[in-house]
C-alpha positions in Angstrom: -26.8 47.0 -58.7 -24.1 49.3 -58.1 -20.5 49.2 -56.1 -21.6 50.9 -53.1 -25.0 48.7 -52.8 -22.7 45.3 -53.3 -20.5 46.9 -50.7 -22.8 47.3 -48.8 -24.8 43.9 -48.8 -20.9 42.6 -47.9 -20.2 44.5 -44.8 -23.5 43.4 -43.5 -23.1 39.5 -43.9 -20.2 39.9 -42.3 -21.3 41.8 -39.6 -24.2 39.4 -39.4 -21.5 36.4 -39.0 -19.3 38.3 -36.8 -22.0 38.7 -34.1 -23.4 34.8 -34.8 -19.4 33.9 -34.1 -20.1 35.6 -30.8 -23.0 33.9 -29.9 -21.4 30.9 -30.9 -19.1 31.5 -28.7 -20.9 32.5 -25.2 -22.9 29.5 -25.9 -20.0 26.8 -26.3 -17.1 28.3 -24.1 -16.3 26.9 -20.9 -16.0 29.7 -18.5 -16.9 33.7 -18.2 -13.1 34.9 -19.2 -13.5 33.2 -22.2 -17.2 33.7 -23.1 -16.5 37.4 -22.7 -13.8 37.8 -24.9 -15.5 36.3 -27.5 -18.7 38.3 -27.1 -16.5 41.2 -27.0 -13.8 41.3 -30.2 -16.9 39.0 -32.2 -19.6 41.8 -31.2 -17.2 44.8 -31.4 -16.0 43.9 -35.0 -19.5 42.7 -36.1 -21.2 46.3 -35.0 -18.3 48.3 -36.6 -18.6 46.3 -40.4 -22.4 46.9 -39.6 -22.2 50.5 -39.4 -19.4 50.9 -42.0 -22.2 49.2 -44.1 -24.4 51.3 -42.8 -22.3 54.7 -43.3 -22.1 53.9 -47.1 -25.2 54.0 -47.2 -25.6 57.7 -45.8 -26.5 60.7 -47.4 -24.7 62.9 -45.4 -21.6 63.7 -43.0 -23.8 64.0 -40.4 -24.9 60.7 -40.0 -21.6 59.0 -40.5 -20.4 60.8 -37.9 -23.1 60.0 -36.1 -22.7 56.3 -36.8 -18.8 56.4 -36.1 -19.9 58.1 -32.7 -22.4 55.1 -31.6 -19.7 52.7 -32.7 -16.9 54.3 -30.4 -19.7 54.9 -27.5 -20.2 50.7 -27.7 -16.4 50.0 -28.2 -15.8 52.0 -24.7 -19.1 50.6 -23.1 -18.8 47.1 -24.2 -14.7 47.1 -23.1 -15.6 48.7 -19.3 -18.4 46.4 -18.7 -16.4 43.2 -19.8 -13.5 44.2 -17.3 -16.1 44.8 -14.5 -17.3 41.5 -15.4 -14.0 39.3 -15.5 -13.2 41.7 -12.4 -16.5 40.6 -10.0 -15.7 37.0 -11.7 -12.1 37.2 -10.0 -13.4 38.6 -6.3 -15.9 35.8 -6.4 -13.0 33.2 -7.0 -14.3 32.2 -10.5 -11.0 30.1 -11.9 -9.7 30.0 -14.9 -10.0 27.0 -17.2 -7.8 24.7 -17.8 -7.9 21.3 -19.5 
């Protein structure tokens, strides 16, 4: 097996773990400040080691470009919805938590 294939099996575990951390985390979090933010950094870094796995993996310059495009698309997607979110979560009176 070579560098790039070990590499590559690597960045996708930990990709893999990055997003189940997230889902971890929407599931056991108390509220919908805190729920997001883990979705968000847990799902933003899982997708990017997912496609840097992925990108290795290319044969061309094309496609990782293409793949560092999809991941920047999310990055600005995922961020905008999440302050919409925590926004409509504040108008509606949703509190913080606090112990």
């Amino acid at each position: 097996m070579s560098l790039t294939n070990i590499l590559t099996i690597l960045l996708l575990t930990a990709g893999a773990v990055f997003f189940l951390a997230g889902t971890i985390g929407l599931l056991r979090f108390p509220d919908v400040y805190t729920r997001l933010h883990a979705l968000t950094k847990a799902d933003n870094l899982g997708l990017g080691l997912l496609l840097t796995g992925l990108a290795l993996q290319a044969e061309t310059w094309t496609v990782m470009a293409k793949l560092l495009l999809i991941w920047l698309l999310i990055l600005l997607a995922s961020s905008s919805v999440a302050h919409l979110v925590a926004r409509a979560a504040l108008q509606r009176g949703i509190k913080l938590w606090k112990r």
